[in-house]
N, C-alpha and C positions, 0 to 999 in steps of 0.2 A: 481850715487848711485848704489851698486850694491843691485841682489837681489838673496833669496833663494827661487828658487823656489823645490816645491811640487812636486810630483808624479804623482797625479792628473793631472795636468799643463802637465806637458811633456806627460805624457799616452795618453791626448787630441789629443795633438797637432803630434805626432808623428805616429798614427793611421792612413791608409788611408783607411780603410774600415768605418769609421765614417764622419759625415762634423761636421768639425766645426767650430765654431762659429768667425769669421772672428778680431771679437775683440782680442781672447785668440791666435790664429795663428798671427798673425799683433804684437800683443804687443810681443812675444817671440821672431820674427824673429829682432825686434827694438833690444830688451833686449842682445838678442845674436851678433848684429853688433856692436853695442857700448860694448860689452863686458863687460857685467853687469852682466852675469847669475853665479850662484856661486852654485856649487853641495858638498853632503856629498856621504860618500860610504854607509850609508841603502837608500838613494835614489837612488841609482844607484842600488842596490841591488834588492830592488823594481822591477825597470824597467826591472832588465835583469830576473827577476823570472818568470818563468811563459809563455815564448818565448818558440812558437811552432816547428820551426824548432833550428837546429843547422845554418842555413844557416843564419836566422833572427837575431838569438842569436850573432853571429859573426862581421854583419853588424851594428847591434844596439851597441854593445860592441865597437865596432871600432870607430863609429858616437861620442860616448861619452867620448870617450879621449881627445875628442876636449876641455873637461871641467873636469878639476883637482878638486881633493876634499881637501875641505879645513880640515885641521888637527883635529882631535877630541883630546879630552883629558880627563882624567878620573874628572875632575871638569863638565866635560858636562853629563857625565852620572848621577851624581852626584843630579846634578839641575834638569835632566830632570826626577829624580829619585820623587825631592820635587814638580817639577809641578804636578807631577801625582798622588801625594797625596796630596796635595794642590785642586786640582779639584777633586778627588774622595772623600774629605772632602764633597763637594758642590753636590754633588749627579751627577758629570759628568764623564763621562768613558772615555779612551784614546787609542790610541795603544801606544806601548813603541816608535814606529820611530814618531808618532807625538809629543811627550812629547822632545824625541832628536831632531828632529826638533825646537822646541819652543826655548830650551836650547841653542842649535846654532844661533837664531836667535839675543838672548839675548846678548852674548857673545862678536859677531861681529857687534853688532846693525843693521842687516840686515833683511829686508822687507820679510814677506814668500806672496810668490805669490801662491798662489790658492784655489781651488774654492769649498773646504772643509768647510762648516759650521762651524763644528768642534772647527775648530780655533779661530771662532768668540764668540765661547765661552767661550775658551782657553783665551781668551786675555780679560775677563770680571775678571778674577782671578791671572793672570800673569801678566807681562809687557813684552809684544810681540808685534811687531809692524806688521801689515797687507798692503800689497801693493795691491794697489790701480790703477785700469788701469782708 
């Protein structure tokens, strides 16, 4: 099965100035040998934003070619346009990458791995499925 992971997820796990949590490290490194981990480019965009050096920025950019982004398409924007008024009907707020998140998850019927509450609420309103370590 593959899965979408989060922003979150990877920021964790790719951090070494943090510990963590040996579940979320373990399960990524599973995910990524069996070649399960499936990326978009605003999560990548995410990642590479906000990178202190040039030097980081290069190495992390590089690290993540390892992992192709799966195609968007204007049906993705589209839906993740109606999730997010779909949940701001219900009095919940989004960012626009986690509504295209959702949309993508939809789509390819693939798991969003991380550890955003968020989603959990997301998915009380949508049909998004949540992966489960």
């Amino acid at each position: 099965m593959k899965v979408l992971v989060d922003t979150c997820i990877w920021s964790m796990v790719l951090r070494r100035d943090q510990k963590v949590e040996n579940i979320y490290k373990n399960t990524m490194v599973e995910l990524i040998n069996n070649f399960q981990v499936q990326m978009i480019g605003p999560i990548r965009q995410e990642l590479l934003s906000g990178v202190k050096s040039r030097a980081q920025f290069k190495k992390l950019k590089n690290y993540l070619l390892a992992f192709p982004d799966l195609s968007l398409e204007s049906q993705d924007f589209e839906l993740a346009a109606e999730y997010y008024n779909i949940n701001r009907e219900k009095g919940i707020q989004g960012s626009n990458t986690d509504f295209l998140v959702c949309a993508i998850s939809y789509r390819y019927q693939l798991p969003i791995y991380t550890t955003d509450n968020d989603f959990k609420l997301y998915s009380n309103n949508i049909p998004i499925l949540l992966f489960k370590v």
